[in-house]
C-alpha positions as a Markdown table, in Angstrom:
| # | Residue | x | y | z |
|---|---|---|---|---|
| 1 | Unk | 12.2 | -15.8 | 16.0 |
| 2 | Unk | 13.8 | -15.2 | 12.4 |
| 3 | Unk | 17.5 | -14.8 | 12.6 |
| 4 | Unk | 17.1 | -11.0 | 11.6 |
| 5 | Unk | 15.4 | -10.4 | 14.3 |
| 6 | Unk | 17.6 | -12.0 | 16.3 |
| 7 | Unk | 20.5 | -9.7 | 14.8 |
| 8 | Unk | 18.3 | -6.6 | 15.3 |
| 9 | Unk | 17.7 | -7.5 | 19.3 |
| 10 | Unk | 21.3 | -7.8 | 19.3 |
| 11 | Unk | 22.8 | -4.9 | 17.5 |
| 12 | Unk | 19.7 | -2.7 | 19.6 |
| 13 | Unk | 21.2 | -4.0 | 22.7 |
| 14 | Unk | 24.6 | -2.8 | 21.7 |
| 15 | Unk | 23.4 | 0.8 | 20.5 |
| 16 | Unk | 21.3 | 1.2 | 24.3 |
| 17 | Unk | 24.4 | -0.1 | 26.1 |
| 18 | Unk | 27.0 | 1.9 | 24.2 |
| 19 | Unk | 26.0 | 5.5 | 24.5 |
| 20 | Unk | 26.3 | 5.1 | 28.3 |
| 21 | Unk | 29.2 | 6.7 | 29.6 |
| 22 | Unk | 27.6 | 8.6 | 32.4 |
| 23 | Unk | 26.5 | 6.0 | 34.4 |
| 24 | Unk | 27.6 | 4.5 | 37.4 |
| 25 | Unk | 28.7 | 0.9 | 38.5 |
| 26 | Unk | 25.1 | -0.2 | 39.0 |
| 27 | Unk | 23.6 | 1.4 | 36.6 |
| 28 | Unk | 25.5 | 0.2 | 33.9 |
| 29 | Unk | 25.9 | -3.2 | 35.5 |
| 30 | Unk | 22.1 | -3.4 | 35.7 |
| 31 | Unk | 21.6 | -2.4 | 31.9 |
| 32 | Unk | 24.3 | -4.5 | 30.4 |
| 33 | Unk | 23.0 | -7.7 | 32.4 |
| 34 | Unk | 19.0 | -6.7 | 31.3 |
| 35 | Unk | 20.3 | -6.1 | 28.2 |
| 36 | Unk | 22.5 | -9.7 | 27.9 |
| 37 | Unk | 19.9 | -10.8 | 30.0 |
| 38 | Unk | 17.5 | -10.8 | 27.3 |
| 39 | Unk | 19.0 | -11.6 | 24.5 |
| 40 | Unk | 19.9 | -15.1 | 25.9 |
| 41 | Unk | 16.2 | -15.2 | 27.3 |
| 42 | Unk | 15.0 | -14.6 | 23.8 |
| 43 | Unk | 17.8 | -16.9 | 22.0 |
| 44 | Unk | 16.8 | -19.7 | 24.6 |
| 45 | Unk | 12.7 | -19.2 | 24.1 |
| 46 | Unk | 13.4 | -20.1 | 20.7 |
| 47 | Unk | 15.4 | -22.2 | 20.8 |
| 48 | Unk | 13.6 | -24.7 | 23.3 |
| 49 | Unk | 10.2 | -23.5 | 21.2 |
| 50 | Unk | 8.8 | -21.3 | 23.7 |
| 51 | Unk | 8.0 | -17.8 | 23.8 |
| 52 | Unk | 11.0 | -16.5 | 22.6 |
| 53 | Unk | 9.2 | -12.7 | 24.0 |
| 54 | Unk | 8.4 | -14.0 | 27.5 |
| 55 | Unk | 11.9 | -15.6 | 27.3 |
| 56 | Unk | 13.8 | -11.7 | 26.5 |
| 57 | Unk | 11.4 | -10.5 | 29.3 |
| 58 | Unk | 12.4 | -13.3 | 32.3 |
| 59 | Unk | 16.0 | -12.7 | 31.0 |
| 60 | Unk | 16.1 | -9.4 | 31.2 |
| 61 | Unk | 14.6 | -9.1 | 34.7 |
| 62 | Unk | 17.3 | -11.3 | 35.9 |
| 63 | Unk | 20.2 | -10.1 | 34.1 |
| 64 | Unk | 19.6 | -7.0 | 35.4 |
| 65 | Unk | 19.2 | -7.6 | 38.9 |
| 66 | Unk | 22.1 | -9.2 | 38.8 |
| 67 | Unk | 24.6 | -7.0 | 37.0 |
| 68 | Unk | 22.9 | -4.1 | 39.0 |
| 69 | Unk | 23.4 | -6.6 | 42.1 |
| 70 | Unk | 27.3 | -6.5 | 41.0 |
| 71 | Unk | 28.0 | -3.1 | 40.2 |
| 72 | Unk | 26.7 | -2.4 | 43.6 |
| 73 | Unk | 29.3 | -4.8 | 45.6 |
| 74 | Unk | 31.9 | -3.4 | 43.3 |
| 75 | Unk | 31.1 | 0.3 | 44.3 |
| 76 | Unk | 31.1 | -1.1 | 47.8 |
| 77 | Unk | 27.4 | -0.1 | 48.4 |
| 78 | Unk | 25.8 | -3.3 | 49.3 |
């Protein structure tokens, strides 16, 4: 991955999270983490010559069941 693309994941992961004010704990934990999620899946496919696209995919899968994970306990409903 170029490093403009790399900036463009980036500053599209900033625009999706920060129109967002409507959302609860979960939701927003669950979109921030998929959303930091993959861009350190993509930055570390890269990096480590892999797929840096299969990396942003595993990433954000687990980053956002994670931060959704943690907004729940924080809203108390898990």
């Amino acid at each position: 991955m170029t490093r403009m693309t790399m900036l463009g994941v980036a500053a599209a992961a900033f625009l999706f999270t920060a129109g967002c004010t409507e959302l609860n704990k979960t939701e927003s934990g669950a979109l921030s983490g998929g959303a930091i999620g993959a861009g350190v899946g993509a930055a570390a496919g890269a990096i480590t010559g892999g797929s840096a696209t299969t990396g942003a995919v595993i990433g954000g899968a687990i980053g956002a069941a994670g931060g959704g994970y943690k907004g729940c306990r924080e809203e108390g409903k898990c």
